[in-house]
C-alpha positions as CSV (number, residue, x, y, z in Angstrom):
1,X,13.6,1.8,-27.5
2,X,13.3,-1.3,-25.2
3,X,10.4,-1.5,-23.0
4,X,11.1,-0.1,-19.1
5,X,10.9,-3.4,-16.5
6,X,8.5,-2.9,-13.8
7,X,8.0,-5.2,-11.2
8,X,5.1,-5.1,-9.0
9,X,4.3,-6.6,-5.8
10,X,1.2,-8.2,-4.8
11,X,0.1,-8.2,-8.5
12,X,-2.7,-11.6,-8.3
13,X,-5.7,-9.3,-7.6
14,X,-7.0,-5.5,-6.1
15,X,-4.5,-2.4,-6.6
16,X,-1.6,-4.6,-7.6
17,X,-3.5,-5.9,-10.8
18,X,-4.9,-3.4,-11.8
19,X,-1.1,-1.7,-11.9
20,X,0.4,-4.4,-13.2
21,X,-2.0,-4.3,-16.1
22,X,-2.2,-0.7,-16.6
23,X,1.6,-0.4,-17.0
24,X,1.8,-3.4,-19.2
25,X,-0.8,-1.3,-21.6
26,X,1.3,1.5,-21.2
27,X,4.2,-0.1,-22.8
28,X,6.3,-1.5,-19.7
29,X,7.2,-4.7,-19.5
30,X,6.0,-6.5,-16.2
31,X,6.6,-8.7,-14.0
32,X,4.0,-9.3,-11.2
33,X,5.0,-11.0,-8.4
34,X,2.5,-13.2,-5.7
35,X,4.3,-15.9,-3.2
36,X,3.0,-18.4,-5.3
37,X,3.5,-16.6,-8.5
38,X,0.9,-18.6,-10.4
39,X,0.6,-17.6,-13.9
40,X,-3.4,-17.2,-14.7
41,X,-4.7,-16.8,-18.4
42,X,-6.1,-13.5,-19.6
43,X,-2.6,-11.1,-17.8
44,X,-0.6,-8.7,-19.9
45,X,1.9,-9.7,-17.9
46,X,4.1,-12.3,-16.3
47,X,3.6,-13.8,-12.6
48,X,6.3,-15.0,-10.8
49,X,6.2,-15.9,-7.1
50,X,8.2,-13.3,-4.6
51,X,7.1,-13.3,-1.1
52,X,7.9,-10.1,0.7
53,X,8.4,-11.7,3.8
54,X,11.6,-14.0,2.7
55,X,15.3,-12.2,1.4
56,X,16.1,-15.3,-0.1
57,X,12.8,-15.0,-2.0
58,X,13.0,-11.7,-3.3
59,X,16.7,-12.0,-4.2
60,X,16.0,-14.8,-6.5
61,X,12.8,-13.7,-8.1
62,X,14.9,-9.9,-8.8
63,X,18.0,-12.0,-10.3
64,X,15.6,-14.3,-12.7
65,X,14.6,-10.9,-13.9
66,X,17.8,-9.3,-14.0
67,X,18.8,-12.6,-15.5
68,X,16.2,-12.3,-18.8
69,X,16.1,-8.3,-19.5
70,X,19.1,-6.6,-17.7
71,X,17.5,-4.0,-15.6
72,X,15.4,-3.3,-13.2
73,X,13.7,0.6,-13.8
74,X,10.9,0.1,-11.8
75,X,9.4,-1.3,-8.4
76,X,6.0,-1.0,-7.1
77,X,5.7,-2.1,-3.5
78,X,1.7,-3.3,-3.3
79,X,1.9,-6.1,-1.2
80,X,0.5,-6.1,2.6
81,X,-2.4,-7.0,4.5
82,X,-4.7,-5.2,7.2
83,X,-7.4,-7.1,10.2
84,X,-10.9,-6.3,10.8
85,X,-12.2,-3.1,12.5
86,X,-11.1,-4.0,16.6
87,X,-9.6,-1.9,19.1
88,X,-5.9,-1.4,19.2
89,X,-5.7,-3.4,22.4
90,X,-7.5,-6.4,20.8
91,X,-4.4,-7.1,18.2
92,X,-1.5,-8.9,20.1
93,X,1.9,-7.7,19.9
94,X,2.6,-10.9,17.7
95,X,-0.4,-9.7,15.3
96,X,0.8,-6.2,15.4
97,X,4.0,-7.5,14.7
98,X,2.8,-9.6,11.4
99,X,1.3,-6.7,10.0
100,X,4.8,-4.7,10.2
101,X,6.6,-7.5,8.9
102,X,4.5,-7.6,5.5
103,X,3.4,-4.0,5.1
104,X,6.2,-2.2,6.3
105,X,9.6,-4.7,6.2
106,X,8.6,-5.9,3.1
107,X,8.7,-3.1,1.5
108,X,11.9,-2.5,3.4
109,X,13.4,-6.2,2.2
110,X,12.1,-5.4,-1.4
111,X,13.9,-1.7,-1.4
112,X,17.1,-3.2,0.1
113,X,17.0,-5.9,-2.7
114,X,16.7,-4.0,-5.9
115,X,18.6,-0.5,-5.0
116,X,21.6,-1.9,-5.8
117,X,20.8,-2.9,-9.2
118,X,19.4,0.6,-9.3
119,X,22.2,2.4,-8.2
120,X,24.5,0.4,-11.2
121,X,22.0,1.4,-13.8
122,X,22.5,5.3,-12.3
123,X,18.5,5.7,-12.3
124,X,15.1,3.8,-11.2
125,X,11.7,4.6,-9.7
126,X,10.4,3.0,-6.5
127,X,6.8,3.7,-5.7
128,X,5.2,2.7,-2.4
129,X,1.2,1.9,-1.9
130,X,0.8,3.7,1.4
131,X,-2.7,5.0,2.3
132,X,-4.3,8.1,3.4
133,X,-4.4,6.1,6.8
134,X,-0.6,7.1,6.7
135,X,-1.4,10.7,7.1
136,X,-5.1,11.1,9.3
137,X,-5.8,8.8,12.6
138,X,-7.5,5.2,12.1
139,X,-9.3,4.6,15.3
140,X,-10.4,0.6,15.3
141,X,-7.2,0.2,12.6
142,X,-4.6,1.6,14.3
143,X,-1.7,-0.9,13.3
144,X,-2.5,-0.8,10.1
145,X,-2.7,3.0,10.4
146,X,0.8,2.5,12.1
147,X,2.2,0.9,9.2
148,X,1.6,3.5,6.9
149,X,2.9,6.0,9.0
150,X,5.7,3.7,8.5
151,X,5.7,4.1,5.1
152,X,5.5,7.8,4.8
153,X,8.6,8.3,6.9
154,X,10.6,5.5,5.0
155,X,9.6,6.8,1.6
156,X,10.4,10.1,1.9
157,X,13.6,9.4,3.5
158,X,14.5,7.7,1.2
159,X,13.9,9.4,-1.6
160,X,16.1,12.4,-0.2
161,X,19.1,9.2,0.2
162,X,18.6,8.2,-3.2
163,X,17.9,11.6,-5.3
164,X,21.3,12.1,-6.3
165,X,22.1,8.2,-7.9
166,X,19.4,8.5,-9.9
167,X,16.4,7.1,-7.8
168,X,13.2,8.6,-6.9
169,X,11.0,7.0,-4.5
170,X,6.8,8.2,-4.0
171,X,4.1,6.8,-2.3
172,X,0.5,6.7,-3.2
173,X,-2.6,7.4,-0.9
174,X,-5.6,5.9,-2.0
175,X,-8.4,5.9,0.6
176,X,-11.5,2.9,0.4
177,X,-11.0,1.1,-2.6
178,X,-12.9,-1.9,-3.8
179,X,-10.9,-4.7,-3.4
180,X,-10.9,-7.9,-1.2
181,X,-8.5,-6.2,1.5
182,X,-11.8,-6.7,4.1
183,X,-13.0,-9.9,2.8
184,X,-9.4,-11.1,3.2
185,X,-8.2,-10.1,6.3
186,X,-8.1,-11.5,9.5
187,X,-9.9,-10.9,12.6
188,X,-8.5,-9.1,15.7
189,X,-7.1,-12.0,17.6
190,X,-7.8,-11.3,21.7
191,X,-11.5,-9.7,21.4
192,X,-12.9,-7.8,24.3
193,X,-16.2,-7.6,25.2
194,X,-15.9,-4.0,26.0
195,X,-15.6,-3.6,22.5
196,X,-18.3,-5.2,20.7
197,X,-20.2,-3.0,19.9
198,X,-18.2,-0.4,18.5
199,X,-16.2,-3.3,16.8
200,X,-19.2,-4.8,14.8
201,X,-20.9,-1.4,14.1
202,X,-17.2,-0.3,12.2
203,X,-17.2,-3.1,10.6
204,X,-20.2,-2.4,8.7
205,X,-19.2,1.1,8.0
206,X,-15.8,-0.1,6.5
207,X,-17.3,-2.4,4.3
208,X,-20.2,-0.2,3.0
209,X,-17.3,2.3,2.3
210,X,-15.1,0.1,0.7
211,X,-18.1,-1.2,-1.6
212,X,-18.3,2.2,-2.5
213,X,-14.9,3.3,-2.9
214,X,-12.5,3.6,-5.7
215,X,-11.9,1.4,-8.7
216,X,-8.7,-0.2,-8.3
217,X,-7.8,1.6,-11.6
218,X,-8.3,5.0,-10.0
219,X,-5.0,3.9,-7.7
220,X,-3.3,2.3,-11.2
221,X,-3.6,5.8,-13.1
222,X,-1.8,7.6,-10.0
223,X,1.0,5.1,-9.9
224,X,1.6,5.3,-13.9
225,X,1.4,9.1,-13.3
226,X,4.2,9.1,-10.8
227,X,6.5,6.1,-12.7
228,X,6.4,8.2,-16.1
229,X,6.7,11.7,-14.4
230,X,9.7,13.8,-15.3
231,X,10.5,15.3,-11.7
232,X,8.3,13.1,-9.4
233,X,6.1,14.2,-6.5
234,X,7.1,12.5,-3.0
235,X,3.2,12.1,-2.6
236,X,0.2,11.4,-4.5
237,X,-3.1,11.2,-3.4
238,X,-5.3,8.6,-5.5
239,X,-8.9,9.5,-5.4
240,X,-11.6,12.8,-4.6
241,X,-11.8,11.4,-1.0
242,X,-8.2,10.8,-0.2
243,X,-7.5,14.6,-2.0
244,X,-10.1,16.1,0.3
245,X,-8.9,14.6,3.3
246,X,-5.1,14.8,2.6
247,X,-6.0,19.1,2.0
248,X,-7.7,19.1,5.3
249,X,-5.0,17.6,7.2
250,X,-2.6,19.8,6.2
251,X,-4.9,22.7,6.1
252,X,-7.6,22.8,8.5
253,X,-7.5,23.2,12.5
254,X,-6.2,20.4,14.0
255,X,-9.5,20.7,16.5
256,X,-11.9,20.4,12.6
257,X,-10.3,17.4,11.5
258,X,-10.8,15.7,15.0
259,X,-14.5,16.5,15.1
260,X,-14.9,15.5,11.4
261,X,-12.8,12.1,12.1
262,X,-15.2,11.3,15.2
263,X,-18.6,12.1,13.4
264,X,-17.7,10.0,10.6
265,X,-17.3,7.5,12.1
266,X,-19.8,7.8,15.0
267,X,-17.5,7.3,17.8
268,X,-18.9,9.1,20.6
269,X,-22.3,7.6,19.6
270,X,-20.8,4.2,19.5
271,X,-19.1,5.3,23.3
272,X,-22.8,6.1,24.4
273,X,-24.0,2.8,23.7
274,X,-21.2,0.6,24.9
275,X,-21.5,2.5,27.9
């Protein structure tokens, strides 16, 4: 039998290699996509440049490989970006807006794109990277939170649309991961000094937790789960932590997961001080 074609997004480094790789190993054969698409030595699979944030972008990098194999059975929407710990109110509306447009309407561009060719095959997989920041509150990240609440919606909306052509579509909730996603993203851009302190004391947090989260091949083995699953879950949790906090949101008194979300985090002793 031919090998399934996968393409996934974001695919240079983090989650989105680690995918790209596993499902290589596993038989597919893939194309990961970067906006620069630079092809580095060492990959079980080709790079080609797709930038989320462009149509005519994603258009032509889906019809080069619709050109050389034919079909399309599988997407895996990786890319986006996040900013540093600040208060909601320190992200402009133009930042908030750039984070939409890459976690959230690229996906959207990228879904749009390929669901045609999906629907003339009569069958493909779409997979979403959300987070478990798409299900629990994010104080100090709340557009990014946002935008995987975005994603939760969108998914499982879609999925239910697309069911009957052929097409599933699942997202997968990893929680801290080591990666570069902190090191890489940009800082909130109109600071407030009433939030320093809380601002620089989350920071720390977030990157002790991150250092300590997953291996990117914790999230990989989730996503090759869901791509080779016979009847496909909407969700899937990627991780002990995000399992343990997606059961308590949907199981434990709203009032438990409030107080667990505050300590934490520290919040009201972070309040304290700032006040």
């Amino acid at each position: 039998m031919k090998s399934k074609v996968a393409i996934v997004t974001g695919a240079s480094s983090g989650i989105g290699a680690a995918t790209a790789e596993m499902l290589a190993n596993a038989g597919y054969k893939v194309y990961g996509t970067s906006r620069k698409g630079a092809q580095a030595n060492q990959r079980a699979y080709k790079m080609i440049a797709l930038d989320v944030n462009s149509e005519a972008s994603i258009h032509a990098a889906l019809k080069e490989v619709m050109q050389t194999e034919g079909r399309i059975d599988l997407v895996v929407n990786n890319a986006g970006f996040g900013v540093t710990a600040g208060g909601a109110e320190e992200s402009s509306v133009e930042q908030a807006k750039s984070i939409f447009e890459t976690n959230f309407f690229g996906v959207v561009r990228v879904i749009r794109a390929v669901v045609p060719y999906m629907r003339q095959q009569g069958q493909g997989r779409i997979i979403n990277i959300g987070s478990i920041l798409g299900l629990i509150p994010a104080p100090y990240m709340a557009t990014y939170a946002a935008s995987k609440h975005a994603i939760e919606g969108y998914s499982e909306s879609l999925d239910h649309e697309l069911r009957t052509r052929g097409i599933r579509v699942s997202v997968i909730e990893p929680a801290y991961t080591k990666t570069n996603f902190e090191a890489n993203a940009p800082e909130v851009d109109t600071k407030i000094e009433a939030y320093d302190v809380a601002r620089k004391a989350l920071a720390k947090i977030l990157k002790s937790a991150v250092e300590n989260g997953d291996d990117p091949k914790v999230v990989a083995k989730v996503v090759l789960k869901a791509a080779n699953a016979k009847h496909p879950k909407i969700r899937y949790t990627a991780g002990k932590l995000a399992c343990r906090l997606s059961f308590l949101r949907r199981f434990a008194p709203a009032a438990l997961v409030d107080k667990g979300i505050r300590q934490e985090m520290k919040l009201d002793i972070l309040d304290k001080i700032a006040d």
